[in-house]
LOMI-49512 format. One record per residue (C-alpha): residue in one letter; x, y, z. Coordinates in steps of 0.1 Angstrom, whole numbers, plus 5000, padded with zeros to 4 digits. Layout:
<pts>
+------+------+------+------+
: resn :    X :    Y :    Z :
+------+------+------+------+
:    A :    X :    Y :    Z :
...
+------+------+------+------+
</pts>
This chain:
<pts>
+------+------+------+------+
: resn :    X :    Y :    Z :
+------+------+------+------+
:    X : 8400 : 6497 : 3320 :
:    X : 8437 : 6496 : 3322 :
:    X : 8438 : 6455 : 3316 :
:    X : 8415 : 6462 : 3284 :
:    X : 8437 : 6482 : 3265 :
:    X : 8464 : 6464 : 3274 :
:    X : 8449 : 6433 : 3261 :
:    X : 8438 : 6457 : 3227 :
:    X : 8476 : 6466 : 3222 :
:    X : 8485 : 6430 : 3225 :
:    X : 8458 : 6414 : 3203 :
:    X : 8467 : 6446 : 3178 :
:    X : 8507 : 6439 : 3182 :
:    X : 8493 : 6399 : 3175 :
:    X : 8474 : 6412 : 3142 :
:    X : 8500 : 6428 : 3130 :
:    X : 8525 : 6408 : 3134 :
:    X : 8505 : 6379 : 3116 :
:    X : 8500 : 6406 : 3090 :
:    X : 8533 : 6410 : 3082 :
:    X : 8543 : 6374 : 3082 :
:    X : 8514 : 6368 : 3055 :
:    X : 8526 : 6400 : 3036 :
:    X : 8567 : 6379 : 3037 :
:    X : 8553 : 6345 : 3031 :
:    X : 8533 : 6362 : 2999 :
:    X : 8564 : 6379 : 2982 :
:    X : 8585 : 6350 : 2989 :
:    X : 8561 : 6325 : 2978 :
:    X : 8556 : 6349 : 2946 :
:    X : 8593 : 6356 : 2941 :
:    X : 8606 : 6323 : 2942 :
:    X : 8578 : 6308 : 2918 :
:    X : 8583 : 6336 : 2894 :
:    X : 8618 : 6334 : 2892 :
:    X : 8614 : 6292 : 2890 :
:    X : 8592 : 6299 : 2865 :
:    X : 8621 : 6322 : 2842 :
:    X : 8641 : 6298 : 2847 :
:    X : 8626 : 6268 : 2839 :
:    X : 8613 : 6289 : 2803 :
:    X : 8649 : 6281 : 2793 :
:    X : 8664 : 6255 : 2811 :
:    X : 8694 : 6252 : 2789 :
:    X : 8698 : 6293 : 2793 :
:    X : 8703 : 6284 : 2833 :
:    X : 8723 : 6254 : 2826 :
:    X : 8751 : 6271 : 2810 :
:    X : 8753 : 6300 : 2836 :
:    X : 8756 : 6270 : 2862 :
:    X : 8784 : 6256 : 2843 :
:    X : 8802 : 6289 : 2850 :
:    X : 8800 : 6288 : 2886 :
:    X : 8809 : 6251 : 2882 :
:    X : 8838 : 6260 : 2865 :
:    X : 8852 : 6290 : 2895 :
:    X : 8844 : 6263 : 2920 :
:    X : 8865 : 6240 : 2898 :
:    X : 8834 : 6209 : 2897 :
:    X : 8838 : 6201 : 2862 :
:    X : 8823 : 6167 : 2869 :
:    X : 8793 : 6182 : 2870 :
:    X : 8790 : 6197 : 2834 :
:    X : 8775 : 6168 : 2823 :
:    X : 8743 : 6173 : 2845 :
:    X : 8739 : 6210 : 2843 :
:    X : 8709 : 6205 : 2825 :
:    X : 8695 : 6180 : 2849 :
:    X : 8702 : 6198 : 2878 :
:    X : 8688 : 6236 : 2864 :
:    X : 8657 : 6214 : 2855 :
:    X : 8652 : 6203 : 2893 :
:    X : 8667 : 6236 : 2910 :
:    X : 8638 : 6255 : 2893 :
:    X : 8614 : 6227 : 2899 :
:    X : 8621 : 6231 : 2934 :
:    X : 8620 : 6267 : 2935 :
:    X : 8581 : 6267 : 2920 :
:    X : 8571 : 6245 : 2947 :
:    X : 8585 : 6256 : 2973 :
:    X : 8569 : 6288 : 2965 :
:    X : 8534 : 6274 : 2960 :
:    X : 8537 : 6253 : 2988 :
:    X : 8548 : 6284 : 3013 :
:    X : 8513 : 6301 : 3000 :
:    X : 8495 : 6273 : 3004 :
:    X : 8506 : 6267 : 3039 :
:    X : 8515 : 6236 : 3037 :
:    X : 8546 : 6217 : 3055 :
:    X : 8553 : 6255 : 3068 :
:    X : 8585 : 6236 : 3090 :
:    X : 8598 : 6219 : 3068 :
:    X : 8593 : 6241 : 3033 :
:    X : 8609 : 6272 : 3054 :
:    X : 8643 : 6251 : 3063 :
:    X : 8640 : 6245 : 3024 :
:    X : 8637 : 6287 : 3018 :
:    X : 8664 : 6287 : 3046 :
:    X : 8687 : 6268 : 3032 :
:    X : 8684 : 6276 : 2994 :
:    X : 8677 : 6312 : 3001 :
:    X : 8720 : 6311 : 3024 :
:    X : 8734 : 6289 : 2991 :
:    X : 8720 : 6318 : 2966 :
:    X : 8733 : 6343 : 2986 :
:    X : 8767 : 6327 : 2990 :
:    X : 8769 : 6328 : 2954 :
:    X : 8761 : 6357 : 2947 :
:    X : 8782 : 6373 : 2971 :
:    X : 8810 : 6355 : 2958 :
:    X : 8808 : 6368 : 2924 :
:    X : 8805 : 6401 : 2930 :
:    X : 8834 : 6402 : 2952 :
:    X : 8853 : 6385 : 2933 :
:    X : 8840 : 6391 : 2898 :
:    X : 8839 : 6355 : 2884 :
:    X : 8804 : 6357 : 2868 :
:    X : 8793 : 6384 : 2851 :
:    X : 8754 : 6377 : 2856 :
:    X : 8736 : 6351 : 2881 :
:    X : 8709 : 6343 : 2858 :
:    X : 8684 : 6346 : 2888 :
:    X : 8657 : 6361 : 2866 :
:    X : 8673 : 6343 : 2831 :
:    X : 8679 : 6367 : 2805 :
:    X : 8641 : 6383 : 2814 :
:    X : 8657 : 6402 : 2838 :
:    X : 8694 : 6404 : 2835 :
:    X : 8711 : 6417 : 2869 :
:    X : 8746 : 6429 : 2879 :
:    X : 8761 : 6401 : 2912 :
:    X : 8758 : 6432 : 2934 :
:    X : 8723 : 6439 : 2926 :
:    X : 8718 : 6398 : 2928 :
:    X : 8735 : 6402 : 2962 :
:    X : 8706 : 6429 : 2971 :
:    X : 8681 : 6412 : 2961 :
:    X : 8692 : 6381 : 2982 :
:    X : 8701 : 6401 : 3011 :
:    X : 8661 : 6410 : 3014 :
:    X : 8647 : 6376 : 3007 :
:    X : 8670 : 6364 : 3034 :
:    X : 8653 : 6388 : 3057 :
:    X : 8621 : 6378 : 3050 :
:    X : 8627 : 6343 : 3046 :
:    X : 8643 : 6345 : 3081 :
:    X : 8614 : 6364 : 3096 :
:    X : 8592 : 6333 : 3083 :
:    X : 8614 : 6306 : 3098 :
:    X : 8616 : 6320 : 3130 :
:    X : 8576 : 6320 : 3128 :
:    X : 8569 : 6290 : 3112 :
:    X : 8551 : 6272 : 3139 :
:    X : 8521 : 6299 : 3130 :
:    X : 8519 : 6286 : 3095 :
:    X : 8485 : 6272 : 3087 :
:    X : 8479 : 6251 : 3057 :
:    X : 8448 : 6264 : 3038 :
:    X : 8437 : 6227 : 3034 :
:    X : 8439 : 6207 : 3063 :
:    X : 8439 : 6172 : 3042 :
:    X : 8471 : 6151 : 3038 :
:    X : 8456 : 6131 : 3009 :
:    X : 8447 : 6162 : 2995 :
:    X : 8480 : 6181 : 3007 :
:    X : 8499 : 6153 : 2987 :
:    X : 8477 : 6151 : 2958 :
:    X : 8485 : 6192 : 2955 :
:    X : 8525 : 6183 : 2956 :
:    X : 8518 : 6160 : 2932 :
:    X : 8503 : 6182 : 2906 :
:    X : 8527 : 6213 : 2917 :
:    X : 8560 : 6188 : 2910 :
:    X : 8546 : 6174 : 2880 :
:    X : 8534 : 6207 : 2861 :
:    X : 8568 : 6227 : 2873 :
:    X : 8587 : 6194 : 2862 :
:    X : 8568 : 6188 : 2831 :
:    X : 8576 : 6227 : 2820 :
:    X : 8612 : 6226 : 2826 :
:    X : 8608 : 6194 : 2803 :
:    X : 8591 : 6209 : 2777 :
:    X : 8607 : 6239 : 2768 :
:    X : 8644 : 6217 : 2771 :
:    X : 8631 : 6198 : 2744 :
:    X : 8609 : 6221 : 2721 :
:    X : 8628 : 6256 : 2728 :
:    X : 8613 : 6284 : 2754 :
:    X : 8578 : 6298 : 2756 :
:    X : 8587 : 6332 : 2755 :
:    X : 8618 : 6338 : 2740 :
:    X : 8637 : 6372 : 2757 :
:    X : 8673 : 6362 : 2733 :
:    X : 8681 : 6385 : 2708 :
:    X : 8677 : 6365 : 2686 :
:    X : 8640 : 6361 : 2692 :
:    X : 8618 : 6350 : 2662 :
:    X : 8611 : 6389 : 2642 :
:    X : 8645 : 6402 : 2655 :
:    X : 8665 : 6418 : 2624 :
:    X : 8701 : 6403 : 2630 :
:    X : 8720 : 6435 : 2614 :
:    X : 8700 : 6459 : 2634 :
:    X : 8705 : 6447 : 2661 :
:    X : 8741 : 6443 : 2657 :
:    X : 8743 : 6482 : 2651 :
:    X : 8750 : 6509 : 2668 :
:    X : 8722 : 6536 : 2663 :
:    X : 8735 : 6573 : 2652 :
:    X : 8737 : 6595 : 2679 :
:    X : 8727 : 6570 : 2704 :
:    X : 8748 : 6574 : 2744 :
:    X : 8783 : 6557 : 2742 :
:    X : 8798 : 6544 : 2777 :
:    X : 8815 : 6574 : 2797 :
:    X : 8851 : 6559 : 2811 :
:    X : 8870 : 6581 : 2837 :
:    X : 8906 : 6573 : 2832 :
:    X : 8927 : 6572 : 2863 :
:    X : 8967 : 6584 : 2864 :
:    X : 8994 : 6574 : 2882 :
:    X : 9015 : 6604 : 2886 :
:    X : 9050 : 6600 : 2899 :
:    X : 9075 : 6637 : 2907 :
:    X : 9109 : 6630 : 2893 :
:    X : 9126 : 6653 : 2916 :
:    X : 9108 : 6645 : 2948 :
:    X : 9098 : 6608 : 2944 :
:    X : 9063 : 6619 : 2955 :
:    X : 9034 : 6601 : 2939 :
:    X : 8996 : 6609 : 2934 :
:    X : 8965 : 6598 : 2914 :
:    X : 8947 : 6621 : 2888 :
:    X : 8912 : 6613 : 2868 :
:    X : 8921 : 6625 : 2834 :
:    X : 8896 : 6654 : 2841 :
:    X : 8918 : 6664 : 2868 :
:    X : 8950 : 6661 : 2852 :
:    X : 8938 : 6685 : 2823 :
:    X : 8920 : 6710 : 2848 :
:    X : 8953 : 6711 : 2866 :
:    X : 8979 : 6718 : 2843 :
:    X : 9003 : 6693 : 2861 :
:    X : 9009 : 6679 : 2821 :
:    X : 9028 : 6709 : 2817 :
:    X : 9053 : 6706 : 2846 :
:    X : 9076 : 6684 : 2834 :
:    X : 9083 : 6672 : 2869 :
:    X : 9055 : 6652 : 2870 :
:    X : 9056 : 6615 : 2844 :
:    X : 9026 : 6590 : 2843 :
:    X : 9034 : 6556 : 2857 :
:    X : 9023 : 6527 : 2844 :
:    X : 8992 : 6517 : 2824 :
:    X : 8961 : 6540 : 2829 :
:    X : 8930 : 6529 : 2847 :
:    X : 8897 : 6529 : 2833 :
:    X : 8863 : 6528 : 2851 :
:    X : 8829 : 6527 : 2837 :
:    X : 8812 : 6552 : 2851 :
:    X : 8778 : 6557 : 2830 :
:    X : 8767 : 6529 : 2805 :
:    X : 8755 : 6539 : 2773 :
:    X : 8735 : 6523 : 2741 :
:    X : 8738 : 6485 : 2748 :
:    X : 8743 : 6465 : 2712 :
:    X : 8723 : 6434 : 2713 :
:    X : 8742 : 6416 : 2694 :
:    X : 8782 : 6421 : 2700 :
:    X : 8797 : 6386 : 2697 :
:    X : 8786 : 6374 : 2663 :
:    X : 8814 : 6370 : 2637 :
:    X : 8808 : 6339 : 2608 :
:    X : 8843 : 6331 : 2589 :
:    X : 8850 : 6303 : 2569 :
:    X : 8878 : 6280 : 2576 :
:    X : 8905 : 6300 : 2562 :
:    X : 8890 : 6329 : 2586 :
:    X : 8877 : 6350 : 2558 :
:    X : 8847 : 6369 : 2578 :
:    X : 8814 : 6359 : 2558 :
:    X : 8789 : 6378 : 2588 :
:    X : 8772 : 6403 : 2563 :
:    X : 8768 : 6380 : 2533 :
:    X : 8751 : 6353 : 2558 :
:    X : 8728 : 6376 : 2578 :
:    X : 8720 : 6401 : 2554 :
:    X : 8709 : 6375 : 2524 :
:    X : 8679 : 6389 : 2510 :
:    X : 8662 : 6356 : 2498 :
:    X : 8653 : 6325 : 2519 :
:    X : 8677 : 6309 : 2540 :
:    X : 8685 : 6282 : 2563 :
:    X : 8710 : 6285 : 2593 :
:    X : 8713 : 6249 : 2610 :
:    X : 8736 : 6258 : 2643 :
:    X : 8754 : 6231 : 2657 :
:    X : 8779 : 6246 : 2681 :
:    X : 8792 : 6212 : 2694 :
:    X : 8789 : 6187 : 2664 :
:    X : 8803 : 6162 : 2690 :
:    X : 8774 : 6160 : 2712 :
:    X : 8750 : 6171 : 2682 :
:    X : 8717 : 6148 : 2675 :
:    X : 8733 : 6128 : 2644 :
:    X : 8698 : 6119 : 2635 :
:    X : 8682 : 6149 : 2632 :
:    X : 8713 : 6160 : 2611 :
:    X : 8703 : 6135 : 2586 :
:    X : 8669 : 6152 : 2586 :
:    X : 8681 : 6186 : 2584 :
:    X : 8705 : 6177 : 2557 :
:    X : 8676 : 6158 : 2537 :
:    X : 8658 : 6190 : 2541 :
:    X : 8686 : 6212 : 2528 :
:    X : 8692 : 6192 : 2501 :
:    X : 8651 : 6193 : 2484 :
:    X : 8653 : 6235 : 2497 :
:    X : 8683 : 6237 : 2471 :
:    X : 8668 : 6220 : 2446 :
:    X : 8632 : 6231 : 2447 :
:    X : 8640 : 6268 : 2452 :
:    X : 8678 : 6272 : 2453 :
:    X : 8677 : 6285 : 2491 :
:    X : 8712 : 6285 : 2506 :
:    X : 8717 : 6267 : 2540 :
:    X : 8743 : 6267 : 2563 :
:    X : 8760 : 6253 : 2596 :
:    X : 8771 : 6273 : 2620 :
:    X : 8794 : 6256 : 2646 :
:    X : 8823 : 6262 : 2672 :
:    X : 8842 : 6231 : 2665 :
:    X : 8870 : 6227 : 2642 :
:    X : 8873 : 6236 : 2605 :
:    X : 8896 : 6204 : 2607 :
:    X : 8862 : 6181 : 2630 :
:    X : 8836 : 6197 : 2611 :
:    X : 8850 : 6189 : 2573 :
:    X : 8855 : 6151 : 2590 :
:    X : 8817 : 6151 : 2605 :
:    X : 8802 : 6167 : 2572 :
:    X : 8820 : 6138 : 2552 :
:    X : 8805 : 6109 : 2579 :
:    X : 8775 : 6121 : 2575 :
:    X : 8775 : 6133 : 2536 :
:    X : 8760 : 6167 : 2545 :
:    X : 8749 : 6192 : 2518 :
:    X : 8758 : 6224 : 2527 :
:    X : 8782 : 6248 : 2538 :
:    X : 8800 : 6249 : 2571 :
:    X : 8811 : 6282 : 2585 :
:    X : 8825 : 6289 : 2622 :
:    X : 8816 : 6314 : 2647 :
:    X : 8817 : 6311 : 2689 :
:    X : 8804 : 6292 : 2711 :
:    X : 8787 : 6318 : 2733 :
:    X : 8764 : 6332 : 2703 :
:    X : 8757 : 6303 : 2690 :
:    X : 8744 : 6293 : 2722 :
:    X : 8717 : 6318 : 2724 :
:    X : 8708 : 6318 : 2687 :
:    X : 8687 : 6287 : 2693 :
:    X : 8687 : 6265 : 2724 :
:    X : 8689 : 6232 : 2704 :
:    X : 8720 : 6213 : 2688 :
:    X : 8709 : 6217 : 2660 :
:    X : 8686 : 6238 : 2656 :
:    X : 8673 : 6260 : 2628 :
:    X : 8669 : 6295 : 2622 :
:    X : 8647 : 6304 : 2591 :
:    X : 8666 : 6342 : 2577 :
:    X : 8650 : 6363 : 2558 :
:    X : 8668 : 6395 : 2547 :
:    X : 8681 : 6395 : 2580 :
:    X : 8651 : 6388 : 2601 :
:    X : 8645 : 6360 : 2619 :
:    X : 8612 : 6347 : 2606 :
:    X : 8612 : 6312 : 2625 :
:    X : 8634 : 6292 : 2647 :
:    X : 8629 : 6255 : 2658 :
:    X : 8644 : 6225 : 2679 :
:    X : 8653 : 6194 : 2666 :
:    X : 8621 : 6177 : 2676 :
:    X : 8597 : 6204 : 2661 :
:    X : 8613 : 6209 : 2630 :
:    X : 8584 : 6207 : 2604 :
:    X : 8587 : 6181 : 2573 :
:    X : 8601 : 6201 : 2544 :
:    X : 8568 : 6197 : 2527 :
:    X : 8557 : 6221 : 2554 :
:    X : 8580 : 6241 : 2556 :
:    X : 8578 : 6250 : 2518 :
:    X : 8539 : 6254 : 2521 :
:    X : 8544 : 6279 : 2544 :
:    X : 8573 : 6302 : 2529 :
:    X : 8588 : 6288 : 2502 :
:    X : 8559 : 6285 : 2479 :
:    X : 8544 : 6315 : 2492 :
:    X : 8568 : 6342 : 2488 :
:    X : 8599 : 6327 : 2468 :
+------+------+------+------+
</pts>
């Protein structure tokens, strides 16, 4: 009797220790393909937030193949996601989870030590979270993903065919690839920007009456005159106290301020148009109440000089068909742009504004934002841009 239940607690301790390896290999499998998948919805989106860490690790060589490698870093992560709940390779794809799983965490750790990027853009802009919480978040996949390696001799694959196993990479490398491909080069499926297509520009660039501001505590540096002795004060304490009143006491040095609650967060913060004399032209451009066209080109030196032709031939009937306004946004120089607008004999105005918002207006250089008393009614990438008779079919004519 006594060797039966012993055998029962060790076939139980067996079960459920299989049970919670399947329970890891199914959130990791889930997590990584999910957050592959946000990635590889906007490509260029994790591209840029690679060439910040490139940039604190000083690899500037590698700016050049951001793109390239954000493509392949979230091709990767899909399959080996799929591949760790299909059981296949279990060796091999956990040193994979091993080693990305240390890398991510590494970098994560890293910038919220040292503060050096803001955001890790594990989700994309879907799910925006602080390093620390990135950290976190790593900390418990390393757990599992450890748990996993350590038992990855019990992985079974749920199809026991190579050919078959390979045919399955196959389709996994080219659908995760092809994706990453396709929203590079006709804009993201889901757009989570703010300046998603219905988005109201100036609404979202205000702040809403009576909505939570950010709550500071300010910190003092407090330093006795007579005695030499020195203390720190919140500014809550240095009221409750009195000590302003003793005129022993002087503040040293500048003030320090922490965020301690976060209030109403402004989509839009960063968007200011000027002209090139710096005259700010923001409201008249994003709150025009007819038709307009907004071609952003934030770096006219690596810009598609072809699809500027078609863009400008495009602007060009707009104006004379149904006097609609377009305009070019870009980051370069009043001083560049005048001398690329004159190469290239374009039509229409040039204004300036940041690199970082124009950016995220439209993943494309150029691409094309169709405005609307503020509202964003359509936005395209150069490839998809439709022919102008098109375009006028489908607003223009409509609802001049």
């Amino acid at each position: 009797m006594e060797m039966d239940t012993i055998k029962e607690v060790k076939t139980n301790l067996s079960s459920g220790k299989k049970s919670i390896i399947i329970v890891a290999r199914i959130l990791v499998g889930l997590l990584f393909i999910f957050s592959g998948l946000i990635k590889a919805n906007d490509p260029l989106g994790f591209a840029y937030k690679l060439q910040e860490y490139f940039a604190v690790f000083h690899l500037n060589f590698l700016f050049d193949y951001a793109t390239a490698i954000a493509i392949l870093l979230c091709t990767l992560e899909i399959v080996l996601g799929a591949l760790l709940l299909l059981g296949f390779w279990g060796r091999k794809v956990s040193w994979g989870l091993l080693l990305l799983i240390i890398f991510f965490t590494f970098l994560t750790f890293y910038s919220a030590v040292f503060k050096v990027v803001t955001s890790c853009g594990c989700f994309g802009d879907a799910i925006p979270l602080t390093p620390w919480q990135s950290f976190s978040k790593d900390l418990v996949l390393l757990a599992l993903i450890v748990l996993i390696f350590i038992n990855r001799n019990t992985i079974k694959p749920i199809i026991t065919s190579q050919k078959n196993q390979k045919l399955v990479l196959f389709i996994l490398i080219f659908l995760s690839l092809g994706f990453g491909l396709y929203t590079y080069n006709f804009l993201p499926v889901i757009d989570f920007l703010p300046y998603k297509m219905g988005s109201n520009i100036p609404e979202s660039m205000a702040f809403p009456p009576g909505a939570a501001q950010d709550i500071y505590e300010i910190t003092y540096h407090l330093k006795n005159k007579k005695t030499g002795e020195t203390k720190q004060m919140t500014d809550k304490e240095y009221l409750k106290t009195g000590i302003w009143k003793d005129n022993n006491w002087e503040i040293v040095g500048d003030p320090e301020s922490k965020l301690i609650k976060k209030g109403y967060d402004v989509k839009i913060k960063d968007l200011k148009i000027n002209d090139s004399q710096g005259t700010d032209y923001t409201k008249e451009i994003i709150e025009n109440p007819y038709y307009n066209l907004i071609i952003v080109a934030y770096n006219l030196d690596k810009t598609n000089k072809q699809a500027m032709g078609d863009l400008n031939a495009i602007a060009i009937n707009a104006a004379q068909d149904f006097n609609i306004r377009t305009v070019l946004l870009t980051s370069n120089s009043a001083q560049d742009a005048e001398a690329f607008s004159k190469e290239n004999k374009l039509a229409m105005e040039i204004f300036y504004a940041d690199e970082v918002p124009l950016k995220s207006m439209v993943r494309s250089n150029p691409g094309v934002l169709l405005l609307k008393n503020g509202t964003i009614l359509n936005k395209w990438h150069y490839h998809n841009v439709p022919s102008y008779n098109a375009l006028s079919k489908s607003y223009f004519e409509i609802n001049p």
